[in-house]
N, C-alpha and C positions, 0 to 999 in steps of 0.2 A: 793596568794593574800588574801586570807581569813583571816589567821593569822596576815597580814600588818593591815589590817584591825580593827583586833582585835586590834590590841595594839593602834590603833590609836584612836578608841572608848574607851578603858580605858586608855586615858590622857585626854579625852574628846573632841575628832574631830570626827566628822560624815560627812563622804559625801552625800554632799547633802542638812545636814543644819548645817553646820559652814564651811563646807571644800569643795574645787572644787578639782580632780584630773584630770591632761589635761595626758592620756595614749599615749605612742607614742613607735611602733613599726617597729624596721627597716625589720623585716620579713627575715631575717638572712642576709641581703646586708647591710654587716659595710660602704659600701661605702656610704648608704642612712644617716647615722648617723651624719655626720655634720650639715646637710639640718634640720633635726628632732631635733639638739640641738640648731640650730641658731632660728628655728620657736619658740622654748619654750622660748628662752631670750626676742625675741621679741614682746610674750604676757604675758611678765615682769612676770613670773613666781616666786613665792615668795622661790620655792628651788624646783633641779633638784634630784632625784635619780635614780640611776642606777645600773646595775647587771654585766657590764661585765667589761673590761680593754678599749675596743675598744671605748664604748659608755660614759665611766668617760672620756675619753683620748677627745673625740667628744666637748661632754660638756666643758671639760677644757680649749681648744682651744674656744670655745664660748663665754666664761663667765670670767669675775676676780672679780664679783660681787659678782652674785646669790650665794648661798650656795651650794656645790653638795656634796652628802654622796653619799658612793658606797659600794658594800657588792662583794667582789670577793676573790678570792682564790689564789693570789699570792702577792709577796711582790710589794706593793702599791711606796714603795722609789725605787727601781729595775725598774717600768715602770713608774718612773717620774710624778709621782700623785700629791708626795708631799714629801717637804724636808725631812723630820725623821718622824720616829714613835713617838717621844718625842715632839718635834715640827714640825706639819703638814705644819703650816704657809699656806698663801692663804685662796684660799676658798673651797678646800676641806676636807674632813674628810669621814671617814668610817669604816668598820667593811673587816680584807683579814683575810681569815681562813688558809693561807698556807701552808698545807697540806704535799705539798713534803718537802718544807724547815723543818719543823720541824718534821719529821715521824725519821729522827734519834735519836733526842731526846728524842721521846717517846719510843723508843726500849732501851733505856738508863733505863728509867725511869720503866721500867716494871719489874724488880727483885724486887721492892721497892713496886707498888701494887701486887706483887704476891712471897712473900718468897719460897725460898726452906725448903722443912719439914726434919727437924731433924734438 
């Protein structure tokens, strides 16, 4: 959170005095998660974010408005986030680090930052 934070004050949002953030935690019951994104549309929240697959998914079903950015670790077009990586269309977007999809590639890629000597 600190870090969110930070970047938030260097574009120039503070909470507190330019910016509200409404926190909402399902306390690991994804089953609470609909409940928790339907509350946030309906205090017209001017954009959702989220951390997991379950709670983008919650949101999504909530919302074709608000904006929702998500930051998770698996292909976002695979669990129906959003149409392509190229065109998300809708209203979400985000940052998936996916990890396992691409760790072949990186093993590809690792003769090229690491030569063999001679």
């Amino acid at each position: 959170m600190a870090a969110f934070h930070r970047g938030l004050s260097e574009t120039g949002y503070v909470e507190g005095q330019n910016l509200a953030i409404e926190y909402r935690s399902a306390e690991g019951r994804d089953d609470r998660l609909p409940v928790l994104a339907a509350d946030l549309v309906r205090r017209k929240v001017d954009l959702i974010v989220t951390t997991s697959i379950p709670s983008a998914l919650a949101a999504k079903s909530a919302t074709l408005t608000i904006p929702i950015v998500f930051e998770i670790g698996v292909d976002p077009v695979e669990f129906g986030l959003v149409t392509s990586f190229a065109r998300p269309g809708g209203n979400l977007t985000g940052v998936s680090l996916m990890n396992v999809e691409l760790m072949p590639k990186r093993f590809e890629l690792l003769p090229s930052w690491f030569p063999r000597p001679g």
